[in-house]
N, C-alpha and C positions, 0 to 999 in steps of 0.2 A: 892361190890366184889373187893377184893385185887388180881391184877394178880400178884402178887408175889405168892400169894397161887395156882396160877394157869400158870403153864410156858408153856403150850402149847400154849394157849391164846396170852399169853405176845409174847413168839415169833413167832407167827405168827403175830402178830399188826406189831412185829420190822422189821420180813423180808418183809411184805406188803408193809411199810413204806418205807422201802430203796427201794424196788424194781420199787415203784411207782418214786421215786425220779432218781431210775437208766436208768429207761425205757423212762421218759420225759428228762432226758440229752441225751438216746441214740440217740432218733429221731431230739433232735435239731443237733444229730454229722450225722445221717444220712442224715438229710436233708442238710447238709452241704457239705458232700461225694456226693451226686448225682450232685450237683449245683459245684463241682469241679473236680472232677472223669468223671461225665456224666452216662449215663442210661449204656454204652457200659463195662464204667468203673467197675459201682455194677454188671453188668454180669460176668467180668473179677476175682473179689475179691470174688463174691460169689463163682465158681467155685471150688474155692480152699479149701471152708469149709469142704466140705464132704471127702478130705480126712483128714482133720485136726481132724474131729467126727472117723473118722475111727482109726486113731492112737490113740486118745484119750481111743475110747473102747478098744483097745485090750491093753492099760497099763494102766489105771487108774478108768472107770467107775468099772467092775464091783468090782475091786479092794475097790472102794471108797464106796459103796455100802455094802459092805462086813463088812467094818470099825465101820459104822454109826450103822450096825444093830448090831456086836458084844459088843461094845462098849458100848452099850444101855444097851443089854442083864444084862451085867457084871457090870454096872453102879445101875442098878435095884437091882441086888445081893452086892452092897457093896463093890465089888471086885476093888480097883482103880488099884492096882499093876495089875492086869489082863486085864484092859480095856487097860490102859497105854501099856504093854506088845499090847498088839491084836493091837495097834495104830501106835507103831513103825514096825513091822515086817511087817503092809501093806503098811507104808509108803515105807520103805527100797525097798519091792516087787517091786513096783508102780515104784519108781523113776531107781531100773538098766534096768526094760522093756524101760522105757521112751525114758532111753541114749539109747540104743539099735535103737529102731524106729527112733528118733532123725537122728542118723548117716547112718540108710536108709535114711530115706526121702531127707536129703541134698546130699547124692550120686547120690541115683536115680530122681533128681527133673526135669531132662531133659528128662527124659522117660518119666515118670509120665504127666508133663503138656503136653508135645507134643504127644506122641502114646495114652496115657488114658482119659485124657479129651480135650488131641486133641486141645490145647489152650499152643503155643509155649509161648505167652505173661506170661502163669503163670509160669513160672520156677523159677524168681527170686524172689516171693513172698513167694513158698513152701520154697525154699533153707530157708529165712530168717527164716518162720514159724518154721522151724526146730525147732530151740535154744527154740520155746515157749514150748515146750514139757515136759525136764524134767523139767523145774522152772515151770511151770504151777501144775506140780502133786504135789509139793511139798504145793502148796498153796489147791489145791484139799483137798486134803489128810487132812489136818489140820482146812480147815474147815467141813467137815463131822464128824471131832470129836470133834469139837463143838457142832454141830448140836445134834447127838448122846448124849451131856449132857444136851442139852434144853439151851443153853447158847448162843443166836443167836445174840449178842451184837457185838462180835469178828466179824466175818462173815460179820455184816450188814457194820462196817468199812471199811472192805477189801476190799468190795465190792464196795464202795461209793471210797475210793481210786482208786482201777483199774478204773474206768468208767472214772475220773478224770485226769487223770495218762497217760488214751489211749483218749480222746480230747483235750488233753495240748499238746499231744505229737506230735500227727498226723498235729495238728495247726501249729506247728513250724517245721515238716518239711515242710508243705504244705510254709511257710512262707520262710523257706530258699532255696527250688525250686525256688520260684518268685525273689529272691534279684539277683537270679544267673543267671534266664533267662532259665531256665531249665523247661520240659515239666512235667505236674503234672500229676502221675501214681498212680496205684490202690497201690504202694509200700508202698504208705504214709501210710494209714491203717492199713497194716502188722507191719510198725515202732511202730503206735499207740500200737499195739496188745504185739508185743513183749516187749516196755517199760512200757506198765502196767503190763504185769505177773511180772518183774522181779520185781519191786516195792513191788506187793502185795508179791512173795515169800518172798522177806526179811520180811516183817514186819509180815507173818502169822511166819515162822521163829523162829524171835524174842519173839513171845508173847508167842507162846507154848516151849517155852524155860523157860520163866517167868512160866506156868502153871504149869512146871513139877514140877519147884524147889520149888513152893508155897506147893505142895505135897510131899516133899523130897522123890521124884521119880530119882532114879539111874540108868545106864545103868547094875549096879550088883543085881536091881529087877525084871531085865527085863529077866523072866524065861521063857525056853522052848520058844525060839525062833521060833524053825523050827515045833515046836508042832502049834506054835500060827499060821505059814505059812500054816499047813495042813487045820486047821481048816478055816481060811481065804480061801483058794483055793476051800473046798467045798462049798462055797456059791460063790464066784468070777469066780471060770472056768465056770460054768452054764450061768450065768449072763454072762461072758467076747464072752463066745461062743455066744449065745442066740447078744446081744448085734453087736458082729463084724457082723454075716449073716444079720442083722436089717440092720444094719449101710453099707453093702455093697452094700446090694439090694438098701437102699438109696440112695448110691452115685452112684451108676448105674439110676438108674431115674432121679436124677439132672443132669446127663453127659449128658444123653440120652433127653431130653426137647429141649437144641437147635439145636441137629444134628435132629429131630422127627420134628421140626418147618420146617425146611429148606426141608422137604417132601411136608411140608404144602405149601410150594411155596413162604413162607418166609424168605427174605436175610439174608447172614450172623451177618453180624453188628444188624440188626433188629432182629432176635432171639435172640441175647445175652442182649441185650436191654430189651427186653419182660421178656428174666428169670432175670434179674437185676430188673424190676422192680418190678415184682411178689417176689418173695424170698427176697428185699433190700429194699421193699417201702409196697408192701401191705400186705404181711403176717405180717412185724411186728406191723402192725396195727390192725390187727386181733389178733394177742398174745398177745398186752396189756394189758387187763384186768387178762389176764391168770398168773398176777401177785400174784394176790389173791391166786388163787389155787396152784401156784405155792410153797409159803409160804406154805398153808398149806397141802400138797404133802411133803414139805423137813421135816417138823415137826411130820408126820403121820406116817414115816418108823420107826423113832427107838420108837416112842409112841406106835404104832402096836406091834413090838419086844419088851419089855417094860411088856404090857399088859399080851402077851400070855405066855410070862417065868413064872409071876404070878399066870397067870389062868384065866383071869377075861374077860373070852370071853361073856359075856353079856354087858360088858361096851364095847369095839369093838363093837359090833355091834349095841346100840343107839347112839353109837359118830358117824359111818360110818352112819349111816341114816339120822341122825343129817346133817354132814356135804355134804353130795350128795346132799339132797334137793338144801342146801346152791351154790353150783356150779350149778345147773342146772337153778335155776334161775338167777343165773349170765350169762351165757349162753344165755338163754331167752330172756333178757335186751340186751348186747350185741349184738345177732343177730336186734333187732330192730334197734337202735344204729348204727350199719354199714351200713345196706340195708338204711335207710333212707337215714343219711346224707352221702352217698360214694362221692356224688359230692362235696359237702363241705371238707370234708376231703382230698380228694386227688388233688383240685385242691389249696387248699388254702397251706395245708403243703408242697404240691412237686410239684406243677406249672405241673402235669403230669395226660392228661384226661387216660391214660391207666389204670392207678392207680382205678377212677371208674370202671371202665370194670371189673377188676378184685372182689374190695371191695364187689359188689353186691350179686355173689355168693356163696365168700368164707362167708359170712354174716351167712348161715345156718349151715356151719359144729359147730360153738360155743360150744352152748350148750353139743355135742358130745365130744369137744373135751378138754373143759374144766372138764367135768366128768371123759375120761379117763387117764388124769392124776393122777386123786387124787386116782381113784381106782387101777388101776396100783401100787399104791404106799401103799392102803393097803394089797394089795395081797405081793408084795413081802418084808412089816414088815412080812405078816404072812408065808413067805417061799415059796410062790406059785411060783418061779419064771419061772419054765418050764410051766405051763399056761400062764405065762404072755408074754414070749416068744412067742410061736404056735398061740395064737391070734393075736399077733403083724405082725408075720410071714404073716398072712394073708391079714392082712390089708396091709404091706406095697405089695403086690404078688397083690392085688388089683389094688393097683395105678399103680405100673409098667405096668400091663396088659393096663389098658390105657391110658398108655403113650407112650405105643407100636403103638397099634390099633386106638386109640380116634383122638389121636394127629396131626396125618398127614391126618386125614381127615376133622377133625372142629377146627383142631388148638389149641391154650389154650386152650380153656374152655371146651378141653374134659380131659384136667389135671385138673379139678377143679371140674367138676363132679366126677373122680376116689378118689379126697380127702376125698369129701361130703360120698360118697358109702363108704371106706376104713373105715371112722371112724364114722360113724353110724352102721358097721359091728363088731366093736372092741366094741363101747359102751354094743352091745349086749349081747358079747359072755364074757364080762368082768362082767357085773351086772350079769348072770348066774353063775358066777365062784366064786364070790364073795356071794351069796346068797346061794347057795351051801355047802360053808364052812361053813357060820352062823349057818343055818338049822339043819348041822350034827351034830354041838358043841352040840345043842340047845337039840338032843335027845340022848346026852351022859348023 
């Protein structure tokens, strides 16, 4: 079998491949970050992600989403001046929102850390965060219409850069902290963070600069502009709304975990520590493998969109059964995999017995949750994306509940039965949503 004859295949081997290569440099930068930062530290840096997801969604995810699946559409019809067209106008969208959020966040970064997540120490990490905003979308944005072409080569570069780009970086300030005699902060990271996006935006940039002109693609083909923005905004506002309430309910659970601890009768420093090591050591132990699915989730949206402009809703649905099987026994695996060696794993990579505590029953959510990725990602090739939302809604309306109630009375690990609950509740309500739609194709 030639995977050139087969580009779905081909890139998902490429994004596997990179991503395995991404996710084993990330943990030797993370095991690195805790053994310099400290456990209080990954609680201080983690902090700050959820509002970084939150800006993100409301300027570039569903935006970016929007890109891959039109792009595809248009790509499957021949149409390059059209995909091209559809590809600028969400960039353009994506990047004046970014400035926008951008110039909040670094105004308000002293409200934000101190009133919202109630952590004076993050203001200088947000302020910096800021600047990764609009260069971030730009690199976004341009790999999704990659992806969108089945051309995951670009992509897997960029990718292998940033990772590169933010443990070079982070290294040498951590290195010029020490010559100076200066205290080492969670800031380094944020350095890390910020001198990989700008990296990767030039060089995504640069190359989609190279792709237009290989197309003699012109800014005077690039028709009906604000036609391409309507069309874009009805798949992106769905997705961008759907996506911000996710992503806010998220960062309200994240905020809410070590002030929920400190009920527990757990100290300050020592709750930040526990979500540091949960969220900065054990979860991405658990989303390893979800490398895989991950790959074939980014390859499955515009091959879904693809498929259905065609028609060929039977091949959809022996490729989605196909490929479910494929994650749930990865799942399966995994969950054994964790629950056994957790003590192996967490005391050998992070020298931290907490790390088992945790690994053992995040071990079961696996299989859950490597399934609801992928099908999440056929539902919204196939437009489902308000399903995909209201199930989400649920799941995360799950956790929060007990992270309310669980928390302050058994501590972690009643955030970690709300996970297990959350996403075995999503699994469900998703294989219903998704077999649903096959069925009804099936008696058209």
């Amino acid at each position: 079998m030639s995977y050139k004859n087969h580009p779905f295949l081909l890139g998902t081997f490429i994004l596997t491949f990179t991503g395995f290569i991404t996710r084993i440099l990330g943990f030797f930068y993370r095991i690195f970050l805790s053994h310099t930062i400290g456990a209080e530290g990954m609680g201080i840096y983690q902090l700050v992600f959820p509002v970084l997801t939150l800006c993100m969604a409301l300027t570039t995810t569903g935006i970016q989403t929007a890109i891959s699946r039109f792009v595809a559409s248009k790509s499957a019809l021949k149409d390059t001046d059209g995909a091209n067209g559809m590809f600028l106008s969400g960039c353009l969208m994506s990047f004046c929102l970014s400035c926008i959020a951008a110039w909040v966040l670094y105004t308000k970064a002293g409200f934000i850390g101190g009133s919202l997540l109630g952590e004076a120490r993050t203001e200088p990490l947000l302020r910096l965060m800021a600047f990764c905003l609009p260069i971030g979308t730009v690199h976004s944005c341009v790999t999704s219409y990659y992806y969108a072409q089945k051309e995951t080569g670009i992509p897997a570069v960029l990718q292998l850069l940033e990772q590169a780009i933010r443990i070079g970086s982070t290294f040498l300030a951590f290195q010029i902290l020490l010559s100076q005699g200066k205290a080492v902060t969670p800031l380094i990271a944020v350095i890390g963070m910020l001198s990989s996006e700008l990296v990767a935006a030039v060089g995504a940039f640069f190359l989609i600069s190279i792709k237009l002109k290989e197309q003699r693609f012109t800014l005077t083909q690039w028709k009906t502009p604000l036609g391409n923005m309507t069309h874009i905004l009805s798949i992106a506002l769905p997705l961008t709304a759907n996506r911000v309430l996710l992503t806010a309910l998220g960062s309200m659970e994240n905020i809410l975990i070590p002030q929920r601890l400190l009920l527990f009768g757990v100290e300050g420093p020592s709750a930040l520590s526990a979500y540091g090591v949960l969220t900065g050591m054990a979860l991405p132990l658990i989303l390893f493998p979800s490398t895989i699915t991950n790959s074939v989730s980014v390859m499955l949206l515009p091959s879904v969109a693809q498929l259905q402009a065609l028609g060929e809703h039977e091949k959809i649905r022996r490729n989605s059964a196909l490929i479910l099987r494929c994650c749930f026994g990865l799942g399966v695996a995994s969950t054994l995999l964790f629950f056994s060696g957790a003590h192996f794993l967490g005391n050998t990579l992070f020298h931290n017995a907490m790390v088992e505590e945790f690994l053992r029953p995040l071990a079961f959510i696996c299989p859950f949750l490597y399934l609801n990725g992928t099908i999440t990602s056929i539902l919204n090739g196939l437009g489902k994306t308000t399903v995909c939302f209201l199930h989400n809604l649920l799941a995360v309306s799950i956790r929060l509940v007990f992270v309310l109630f669980a928390v302050p009375r058994v501590g972690i690990q009643g955030y970690l039965w709300g996970i297990l609950l959350g996403e075995l509740t999503l699994t469900v309500l998703n294989g219903r949503a998704l077999r649903g739609y096959l069925e009804n194709q099936e008696r058209k």
